[in-house]
C-alpha positions in Angstrom: -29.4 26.9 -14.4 -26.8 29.3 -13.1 -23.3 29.6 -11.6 -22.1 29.8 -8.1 -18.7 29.7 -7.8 -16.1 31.3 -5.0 -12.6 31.3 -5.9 -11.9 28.5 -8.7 -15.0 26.1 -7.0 -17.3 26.1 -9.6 -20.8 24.0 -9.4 -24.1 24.0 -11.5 -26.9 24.7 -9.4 -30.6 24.2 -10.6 -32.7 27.3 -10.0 -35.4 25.2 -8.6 -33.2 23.3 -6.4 -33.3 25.7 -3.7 -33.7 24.6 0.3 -32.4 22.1 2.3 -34.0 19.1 0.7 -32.7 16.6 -1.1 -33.1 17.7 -4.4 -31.1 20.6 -3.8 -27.8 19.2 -5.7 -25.0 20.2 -8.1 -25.5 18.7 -11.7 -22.1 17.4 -12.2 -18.1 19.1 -11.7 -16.8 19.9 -15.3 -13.7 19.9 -16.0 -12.0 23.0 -16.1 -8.2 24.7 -16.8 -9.0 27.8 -16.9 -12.8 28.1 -15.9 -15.5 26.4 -17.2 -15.5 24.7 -20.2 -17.4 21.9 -22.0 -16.8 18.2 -21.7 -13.4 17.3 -22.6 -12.6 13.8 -23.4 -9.0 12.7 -21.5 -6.5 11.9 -24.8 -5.7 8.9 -22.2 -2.2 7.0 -21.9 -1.9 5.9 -25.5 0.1 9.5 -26.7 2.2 8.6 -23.4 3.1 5.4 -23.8 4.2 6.6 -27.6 6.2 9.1 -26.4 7.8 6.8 -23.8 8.7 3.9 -26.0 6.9 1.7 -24.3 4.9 0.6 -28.0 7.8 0.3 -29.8 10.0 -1.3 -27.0 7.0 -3.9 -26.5 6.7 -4.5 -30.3 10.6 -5.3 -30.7 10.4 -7.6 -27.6 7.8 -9.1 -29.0 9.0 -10.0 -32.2 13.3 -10.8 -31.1 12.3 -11.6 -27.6 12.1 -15.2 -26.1 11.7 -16.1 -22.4 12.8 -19.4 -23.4 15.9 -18.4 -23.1 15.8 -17.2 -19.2 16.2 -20.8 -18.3 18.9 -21.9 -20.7 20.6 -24.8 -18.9 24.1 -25.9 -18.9 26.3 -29.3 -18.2 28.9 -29.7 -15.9 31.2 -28.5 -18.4 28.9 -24.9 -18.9 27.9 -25.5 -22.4 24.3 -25.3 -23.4 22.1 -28.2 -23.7 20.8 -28.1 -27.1 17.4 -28.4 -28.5 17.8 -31.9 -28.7 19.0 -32.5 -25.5 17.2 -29.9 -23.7 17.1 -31.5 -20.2 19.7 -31.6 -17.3 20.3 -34.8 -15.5 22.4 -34.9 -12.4 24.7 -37.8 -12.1 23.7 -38.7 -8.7 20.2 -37.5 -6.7 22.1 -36.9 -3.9 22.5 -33.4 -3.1 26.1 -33.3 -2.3 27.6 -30.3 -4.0 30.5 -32.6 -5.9 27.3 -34.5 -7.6 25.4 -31.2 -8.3 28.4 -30.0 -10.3 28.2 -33.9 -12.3 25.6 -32.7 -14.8 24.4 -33.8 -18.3 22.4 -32.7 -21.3 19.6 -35.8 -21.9 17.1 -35.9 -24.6 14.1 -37.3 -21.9 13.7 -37.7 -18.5 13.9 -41.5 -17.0 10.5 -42.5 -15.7 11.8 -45.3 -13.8 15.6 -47.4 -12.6 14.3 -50.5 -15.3 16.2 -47.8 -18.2 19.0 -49.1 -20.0 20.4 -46.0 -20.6 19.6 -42.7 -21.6 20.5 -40.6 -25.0 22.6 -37.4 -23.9 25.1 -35.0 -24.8 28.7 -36.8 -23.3 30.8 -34.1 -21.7 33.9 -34.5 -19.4 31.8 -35.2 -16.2 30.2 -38.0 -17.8 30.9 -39.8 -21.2 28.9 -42.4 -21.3 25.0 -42.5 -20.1 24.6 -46.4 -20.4 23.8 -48.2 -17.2 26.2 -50.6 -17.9 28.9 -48.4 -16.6 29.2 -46.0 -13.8 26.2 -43.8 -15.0 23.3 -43.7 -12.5 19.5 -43.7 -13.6 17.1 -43.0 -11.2 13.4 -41.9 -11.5 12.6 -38.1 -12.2 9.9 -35.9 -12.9 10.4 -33.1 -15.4 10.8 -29.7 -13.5 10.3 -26.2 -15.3 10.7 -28.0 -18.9 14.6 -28.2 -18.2 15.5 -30.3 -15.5 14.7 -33.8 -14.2 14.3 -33.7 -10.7 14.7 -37.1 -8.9 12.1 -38.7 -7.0 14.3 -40.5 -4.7 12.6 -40.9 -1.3 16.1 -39.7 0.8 15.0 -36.0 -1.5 12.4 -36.0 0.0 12.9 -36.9 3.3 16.1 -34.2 3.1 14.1 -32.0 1.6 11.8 -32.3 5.1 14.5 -32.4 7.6 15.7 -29.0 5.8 12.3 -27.4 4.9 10.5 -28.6 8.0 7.6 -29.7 5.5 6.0 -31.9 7.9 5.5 -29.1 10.7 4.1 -27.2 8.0 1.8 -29.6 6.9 0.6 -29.8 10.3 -0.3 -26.3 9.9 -1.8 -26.5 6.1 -4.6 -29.3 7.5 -5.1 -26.7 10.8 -6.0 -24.3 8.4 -8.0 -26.9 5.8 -10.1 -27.9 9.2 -11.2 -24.4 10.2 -11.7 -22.7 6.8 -15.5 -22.4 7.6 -14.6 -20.7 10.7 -11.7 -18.3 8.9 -14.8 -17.3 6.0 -17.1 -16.4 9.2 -14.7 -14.5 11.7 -14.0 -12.9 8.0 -17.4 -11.6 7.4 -17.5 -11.4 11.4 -14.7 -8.6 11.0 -16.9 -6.7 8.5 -19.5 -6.1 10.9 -17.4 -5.1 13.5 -15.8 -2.3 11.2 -18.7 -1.4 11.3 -19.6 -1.1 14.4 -16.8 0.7 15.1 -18.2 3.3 12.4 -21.0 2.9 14.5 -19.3 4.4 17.8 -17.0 6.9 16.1 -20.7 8.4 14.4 -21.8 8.6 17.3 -19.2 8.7 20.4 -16.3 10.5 18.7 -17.0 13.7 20.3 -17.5 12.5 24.1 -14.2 10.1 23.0 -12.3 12.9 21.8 -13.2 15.8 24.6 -12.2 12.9 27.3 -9.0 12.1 25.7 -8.4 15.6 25.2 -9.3 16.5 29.2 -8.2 13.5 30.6 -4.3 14.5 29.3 -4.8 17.9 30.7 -5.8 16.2 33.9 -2.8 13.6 33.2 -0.2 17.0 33.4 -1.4 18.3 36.2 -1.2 15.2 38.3 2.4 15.1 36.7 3.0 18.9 37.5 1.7 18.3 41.2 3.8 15.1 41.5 6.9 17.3 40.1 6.2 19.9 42.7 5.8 17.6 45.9 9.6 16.6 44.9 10.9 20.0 44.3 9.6 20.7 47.7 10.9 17.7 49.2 14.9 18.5 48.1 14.5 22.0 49.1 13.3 21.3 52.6 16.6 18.7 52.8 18.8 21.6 52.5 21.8 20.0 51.2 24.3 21.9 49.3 25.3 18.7 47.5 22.0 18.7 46.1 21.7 22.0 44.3 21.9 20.2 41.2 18.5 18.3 41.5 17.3 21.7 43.2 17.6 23.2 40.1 16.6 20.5 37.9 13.7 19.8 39.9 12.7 23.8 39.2 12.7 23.6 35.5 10.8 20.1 35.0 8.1 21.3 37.7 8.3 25.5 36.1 8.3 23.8 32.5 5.6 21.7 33.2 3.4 24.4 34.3 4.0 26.3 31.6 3.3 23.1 29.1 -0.3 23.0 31.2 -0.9 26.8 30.4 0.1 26.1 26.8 -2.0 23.5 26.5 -4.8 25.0 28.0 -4.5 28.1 26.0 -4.7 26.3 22.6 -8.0 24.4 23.7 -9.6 27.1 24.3 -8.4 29.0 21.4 -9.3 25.6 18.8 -12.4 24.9 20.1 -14.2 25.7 16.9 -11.3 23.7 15.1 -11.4 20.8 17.4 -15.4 20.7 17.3 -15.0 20.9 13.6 -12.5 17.7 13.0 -15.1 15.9 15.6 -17.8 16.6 13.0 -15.8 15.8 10.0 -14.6 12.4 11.3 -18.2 11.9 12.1 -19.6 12.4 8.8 -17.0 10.4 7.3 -18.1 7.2 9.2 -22.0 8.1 7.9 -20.4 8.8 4.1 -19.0 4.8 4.6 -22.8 4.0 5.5 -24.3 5.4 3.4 -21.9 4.6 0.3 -21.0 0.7 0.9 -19.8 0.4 -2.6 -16.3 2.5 -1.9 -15.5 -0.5 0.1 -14.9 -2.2 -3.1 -12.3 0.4 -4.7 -9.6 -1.2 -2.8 -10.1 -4.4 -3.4 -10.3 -3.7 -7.1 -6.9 -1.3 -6.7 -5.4 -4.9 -5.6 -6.5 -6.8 -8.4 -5.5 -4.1 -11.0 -2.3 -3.6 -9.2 -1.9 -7.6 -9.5 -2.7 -7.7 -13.6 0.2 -4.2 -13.8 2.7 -6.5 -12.4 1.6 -9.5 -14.1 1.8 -8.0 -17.1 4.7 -5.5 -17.1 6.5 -8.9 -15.2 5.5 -10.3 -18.6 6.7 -7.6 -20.6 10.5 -7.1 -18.8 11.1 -11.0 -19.4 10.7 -10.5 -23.0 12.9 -7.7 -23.3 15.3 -9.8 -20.9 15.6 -12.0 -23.2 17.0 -9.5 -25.9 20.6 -10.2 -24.2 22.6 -13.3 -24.6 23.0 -16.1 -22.7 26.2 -16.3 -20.5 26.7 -19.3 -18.5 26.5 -19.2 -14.5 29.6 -18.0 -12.5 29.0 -20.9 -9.7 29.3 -24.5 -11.6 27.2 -25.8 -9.4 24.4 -23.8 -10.9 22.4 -25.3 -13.7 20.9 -21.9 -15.2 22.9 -18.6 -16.5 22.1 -15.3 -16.8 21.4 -12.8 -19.9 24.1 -10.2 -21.1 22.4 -7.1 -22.0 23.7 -4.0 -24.6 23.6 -0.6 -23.5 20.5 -0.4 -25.5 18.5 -3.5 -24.1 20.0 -2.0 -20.7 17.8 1.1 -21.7 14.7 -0.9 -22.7 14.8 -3.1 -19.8 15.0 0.3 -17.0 12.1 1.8 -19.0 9.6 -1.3 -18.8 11.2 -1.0 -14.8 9.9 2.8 -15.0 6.6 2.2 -17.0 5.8 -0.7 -14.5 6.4 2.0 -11.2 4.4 4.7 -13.2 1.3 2.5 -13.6 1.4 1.4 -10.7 0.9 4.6 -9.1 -1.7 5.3 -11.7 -3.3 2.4 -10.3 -3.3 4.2 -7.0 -3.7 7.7 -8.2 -7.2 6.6 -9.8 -8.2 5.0 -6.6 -7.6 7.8 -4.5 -9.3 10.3 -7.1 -12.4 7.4 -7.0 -13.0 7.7 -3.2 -12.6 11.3 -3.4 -14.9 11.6 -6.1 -17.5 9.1 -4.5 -17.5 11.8 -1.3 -17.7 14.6 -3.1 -21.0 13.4 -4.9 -22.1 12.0 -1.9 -21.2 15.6 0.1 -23.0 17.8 -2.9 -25.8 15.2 -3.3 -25.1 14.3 -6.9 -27.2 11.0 -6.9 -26.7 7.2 -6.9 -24.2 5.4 -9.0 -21.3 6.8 -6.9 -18.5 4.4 -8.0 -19.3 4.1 -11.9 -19.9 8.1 -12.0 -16.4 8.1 -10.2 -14.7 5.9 -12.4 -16.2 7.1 -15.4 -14.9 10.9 -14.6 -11.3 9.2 -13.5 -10.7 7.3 -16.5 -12.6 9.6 -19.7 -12.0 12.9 -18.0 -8.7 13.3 -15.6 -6.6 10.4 -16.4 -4.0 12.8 -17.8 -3.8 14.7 -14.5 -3.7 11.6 -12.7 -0.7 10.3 -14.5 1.1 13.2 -14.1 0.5 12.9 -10.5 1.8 9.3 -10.5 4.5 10.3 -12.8 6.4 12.4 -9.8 5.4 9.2 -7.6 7.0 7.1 -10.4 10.1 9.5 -10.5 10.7 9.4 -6.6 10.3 5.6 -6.5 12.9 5.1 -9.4 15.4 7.8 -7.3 14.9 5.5 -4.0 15.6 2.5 -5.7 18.5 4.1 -7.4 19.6 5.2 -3.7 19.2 1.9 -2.4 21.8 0.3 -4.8 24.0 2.8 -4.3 23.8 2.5 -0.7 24.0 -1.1 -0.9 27.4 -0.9 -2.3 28.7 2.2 -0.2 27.8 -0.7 2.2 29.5 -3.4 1.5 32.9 -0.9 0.5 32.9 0.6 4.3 30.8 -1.8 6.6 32.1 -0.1 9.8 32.4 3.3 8.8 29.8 4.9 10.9 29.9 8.4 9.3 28.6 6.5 6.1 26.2 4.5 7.8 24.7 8.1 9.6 24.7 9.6 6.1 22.6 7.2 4.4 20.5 6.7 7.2 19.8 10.7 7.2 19.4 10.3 3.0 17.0 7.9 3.3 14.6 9.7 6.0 14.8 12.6 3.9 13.8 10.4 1.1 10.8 8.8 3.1 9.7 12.1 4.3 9.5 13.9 0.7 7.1 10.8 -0.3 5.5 11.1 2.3 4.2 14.9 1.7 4.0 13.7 -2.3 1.4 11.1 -1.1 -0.4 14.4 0.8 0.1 16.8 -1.9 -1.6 14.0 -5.0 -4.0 13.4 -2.8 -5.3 16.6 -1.7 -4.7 17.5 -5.2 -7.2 14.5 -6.8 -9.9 15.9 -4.1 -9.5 19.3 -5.8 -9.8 18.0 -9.2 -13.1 15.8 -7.9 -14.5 18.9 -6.8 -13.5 21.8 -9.4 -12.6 19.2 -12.4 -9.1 21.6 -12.5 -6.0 20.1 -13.7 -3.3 18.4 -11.5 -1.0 21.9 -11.6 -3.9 24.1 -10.5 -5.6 21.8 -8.4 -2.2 21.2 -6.0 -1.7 25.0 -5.8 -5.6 25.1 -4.7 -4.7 22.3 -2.7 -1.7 23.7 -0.8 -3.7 27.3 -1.0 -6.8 25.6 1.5 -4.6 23.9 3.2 -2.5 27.1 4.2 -5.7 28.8 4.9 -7.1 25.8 7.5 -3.9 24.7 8.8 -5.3 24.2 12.7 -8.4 22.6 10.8 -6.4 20.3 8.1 -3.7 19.2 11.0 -6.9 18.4 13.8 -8.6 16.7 10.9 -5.2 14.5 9.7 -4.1 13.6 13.4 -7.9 12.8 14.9 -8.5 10.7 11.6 -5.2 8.7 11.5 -6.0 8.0 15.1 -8.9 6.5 15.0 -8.0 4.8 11.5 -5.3 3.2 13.6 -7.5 2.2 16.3 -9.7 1.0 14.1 -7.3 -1.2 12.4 -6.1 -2.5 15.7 -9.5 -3.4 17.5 -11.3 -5.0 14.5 -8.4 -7.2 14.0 -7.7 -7.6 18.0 -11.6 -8.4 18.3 -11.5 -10.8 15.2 -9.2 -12.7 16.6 -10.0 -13.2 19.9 -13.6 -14.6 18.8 -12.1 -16.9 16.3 -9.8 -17.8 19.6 -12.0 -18.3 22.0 -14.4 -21.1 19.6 -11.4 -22.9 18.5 -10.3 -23.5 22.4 -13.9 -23.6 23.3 -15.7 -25.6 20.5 -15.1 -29.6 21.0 -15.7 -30.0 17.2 -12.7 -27.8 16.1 -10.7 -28.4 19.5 -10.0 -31.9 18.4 -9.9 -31.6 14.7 -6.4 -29.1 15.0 -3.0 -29.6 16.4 -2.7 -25.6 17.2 -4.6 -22.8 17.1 -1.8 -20.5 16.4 -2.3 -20.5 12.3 -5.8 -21.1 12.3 -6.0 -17.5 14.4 -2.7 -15.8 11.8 -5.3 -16.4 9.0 -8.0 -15.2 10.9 -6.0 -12.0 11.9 -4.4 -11.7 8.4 -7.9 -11.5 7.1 -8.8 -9.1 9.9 -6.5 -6.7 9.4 -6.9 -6.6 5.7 -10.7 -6.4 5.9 -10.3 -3.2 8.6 -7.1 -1.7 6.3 -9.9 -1.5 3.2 -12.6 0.0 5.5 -10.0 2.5 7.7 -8.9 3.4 4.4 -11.9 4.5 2.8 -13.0 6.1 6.1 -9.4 8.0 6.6 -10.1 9.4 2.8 -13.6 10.3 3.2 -12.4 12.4 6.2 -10.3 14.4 4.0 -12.4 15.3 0.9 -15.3 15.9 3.4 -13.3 18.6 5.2 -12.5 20.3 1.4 -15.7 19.9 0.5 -17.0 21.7 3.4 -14.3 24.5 3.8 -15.3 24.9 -0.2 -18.9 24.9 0.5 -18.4 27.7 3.7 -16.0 29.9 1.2 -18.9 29.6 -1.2 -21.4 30.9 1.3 -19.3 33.9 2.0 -19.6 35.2 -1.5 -23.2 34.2 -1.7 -25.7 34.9 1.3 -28.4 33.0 -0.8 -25.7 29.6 -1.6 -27.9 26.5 -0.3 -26.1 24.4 2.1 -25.4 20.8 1.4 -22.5 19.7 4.8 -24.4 16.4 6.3 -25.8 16.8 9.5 -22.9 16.4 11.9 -21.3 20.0 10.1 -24.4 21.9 10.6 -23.7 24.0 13.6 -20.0 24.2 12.2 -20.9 25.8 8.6 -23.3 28.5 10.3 -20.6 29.1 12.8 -18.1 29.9 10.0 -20.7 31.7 8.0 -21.3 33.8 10.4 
């Protein structure tokens, strides 16, 4: 075995893995600080979570904390029901605001009217629960473990006229009726991501050299059409018209000189431009030929899901470290929790740790499709996701939480911003100067994530293909990037294209098959009021079936065109470095070895 490397790029290359056969493969990416050095188990998030407090805040919660105490409930008069009578009872199931603020602590819920009266805590709403007098007992269910919700039919019926429930369950049994249909324009969709890969693998060149001509084509029509005027108000000869004379000259002059412009930089990027049509192309045959990245997003949701679950878990616990104060509205059954400066602290850093995993969650994805490419790209072998989680989780988790740690950081200062802004808001509602400044703060926020988002994730490729750390791998990052800007911005804009076309005619073409056979089809046709929600579903899963393919696509595009700039530098420094691009990058890496 020896060494190649160019730059920082460092790969393992058997000595008898020489040619353009399959077998001609990097061993693995090591990771590596400075240089190569041996396997290095990640110390993981334990240390950090120590460091943070999170530990020791979730141990205290654990032990003072009780959620119980989120839904303390109060009588009319605010004073807490007790353990003994820990239910409310309204004197009336009307809901008239007067009758909501008539409340009382009982010890059970009444099943039925046949009660003779009910044991409670008397307060000055109500000082006697006996049916004999003016107390009211009508059957309830018991809500949330606090209150006893009536089951009087005018609730429900209210509860219809306001809620519209019966429109809606119009549109819950539309839905019930076609779910066999939803589950196959679902796996419908699918296959025409697919097929869309399909056409990109194979059209994206003729598609992108037509779009690209057929704008050129699109000025000059333009420019001509500007001209024809400008000739037209110079043969009228009016002085009254010098005005349009002369603003006629610099749309039809400008114009021209947009054409030249444009024509200029196409012939100038034609390397550049044939070299984002081949990247885009081998990113659709990387999603071929690697069907299991298709699953990293869905499993991103569901670990996304359990981080809220549990850090949801985790803030109601330390929530409950405050004391209960009753509401401010009597009408209002449940309080809220005064906190300490000190519960205050605990509470923003579950807030913190819950935005920091979060993007951990992310960051890990983003690092798995990268590294899933780059094995695919330098022929490492099967297994792509496990190897790719395996080297995520053992081996750069600490560079991927520092990644998601700035993410984490600029999420807590937008939220922070939007408070702020919230109140500056409500203070000067028709001050426009505040309004303009905000807006402006805000844009400037969006755009710095935005470019955080690019930096991490140019920055995880890196680290899938060198095994640096996050610090060096951005600068590498930001380094390549500066080197290939025409290359990285073709790449970026051709790729979010069709990613967006993609989105759009997968879920466009969904929905107008699951369309046409519920108009068409007698046996759904009569079984549904509308087809309006039956085709939301349909489009809903659609579009979420394209995002997760699109998605994986638009990052394949990315660590393809790293990996290949990184493979081309590499050939540079070695005349005898075996090639690994995929077909479609062929003709570009001999051009740019040459």
């Amino acid at each position: 075995v020896e060494v190649e490397s160019a730059g920082d790029s460092v790969l393992y290359i058997d000595e008898h893995s020489r040619g353009r056969d399959a077998s001609a493969r990097p061993f693995f990416f090591f990771q590596a600080e400075d240089g190569i050095r041996d396997f290095c188990l990640s110390r993981g998030l334990g240390d950090v979570y120590k460091r943070q407090g999170l530990v020791m805040i979730g141990q205290y919660a654990w032990e003072k904390g009780d959620p119980l105490k989120l839904i303390t409930v109060y009588d009319g008069d605010l004073k807490t029901c007790t353990p003994e009578y820990p239910y409310i009872y309204y004197y009336s199931p009307s809901p008239d605001p007067q009758d909501l603020a008539k409340r009382i602590c009982v010890k059970k819920c009444p099943k039925s009217m046949n009660e003779e009266g009910l044991e409670c805590q008397a307060n000055s709403k109500m000082s006697s629960c006996s049916k004999s007098g003016s107390f009211m007992i009508y059957p309830t269910s018991t809500l949330g473990g606090r209150m006893c919700f009536p089951k009087d039919p005018g609730i429900i019926q209210y509860l219809n006229q306001t809620l519209s429930l019966q429109q809606w369950e119009g549109h819950v049994q539309d839905v019930v009726s076609t779910w066999k249909l939803i589950i196959i324009c679902g796996i419908t969709s699918f296959l025409f991501g697919f097929a869309y890969l399909c056409i990109i693998r194979n059209c994206a060149g003729p598609m992108v050299w037509a779009a690209l001509i057929g704008f050129l084509l699109l000025m000059i029509f333009l420019s001509y059409l500007s001209y024809e005027k400008l000739q037209k108000v110079e043969a009228a000869n009016d002085p009254n018209m010098e005005f349009d004379v002369t603003l006629w000259k610099v749309v039809t002059y400008g114009s021209f000189g947009a054409i030249a412009i444009y024509g200029l930089l196409l012939c100038c990027c034609l390397g550049k431009i044939q070299l984002s049509i081949a990247v885009i192309q081998s990113g659709a045959y990387f999603v071929f030929d690697v069907v299991s990245s298709l699953l990293v997003p869905p499993i991103t949701i569901l670990l996304v899901t359990a981080v809220v679950l549990v850090f949801g878990a985790f803030a109601s616990f330390v929530y409950s470290l405050g004391t209960p104060v009753p509401p401010s509205n009597p009408l209002y059954p449940i309080g809220t929790m005064k906190l300490e400066e000190e519960q205050k602290y605990y509470l923003y850093t579950v807030i913190f740790g819950c935005f920091w995993n979060i993007a951990l969650v992310y960051a890990l994805s983003e690092f798995v499709l990268a590294s899933c490419t780059c094995i695919w790209y330098f022929r490492e072998g099967g297994w792509y996701l496990l190897k790719s989680f395996f080297r995520g989780i053992f081996y750069h988790l600490g560079s991927l939480a520092f990644g998601s740690l700035l993410i984490a950081l600029l999420w807590t200062v937008r939220v922070i911003f939007e408070v702020i802004a919230d109140q500056a808001n409500r203070l000067s509602e028709t001050n426009p100067i505040t309004r303009g400044i905000l807006c402006c703060v805000r844009c400037c926020l969006d755009c710095f994530e935005r470019f955080l988002k690019l930096l991490n994730r140019n920055a995880y490729i890196q680290i899938a293909i060198t095994g640096k750390g996050f610090l060096g791998a951005s600068k590498d990052a930001i380094d390549l990037m500066l080197r290939n800007g025409v290359s990285f911005g073709l790449t970026f804009g051709l790729s979010g294209i069709f990613t967006f076309l993609g989105r759009i005619c997968i879920t466009g073409a969904t929905m107008a098959l699951g369309y046409y056979v519920l108009t068409r089809d007698i046996a759904y046709y009569n079984k549904i009021g509308s087809p309006l929600f039956p085709c939301i579903c349909i489009g809903v899963i659609a579009f979420l079936i394209a995002s997760v393919i699109m998605n994986v696509y638009s990052v394949a595009c990315e660590a393809i065109l790293q990996c290949f700039l990184i493979d081309t530098e590499m050939s540079r420094h070695r005349p005898d470095h075996v090639r690994f691009c995929p077909e479609p990058l062929i003709s570009c890496f001999e051009s740019l070895k040459d």
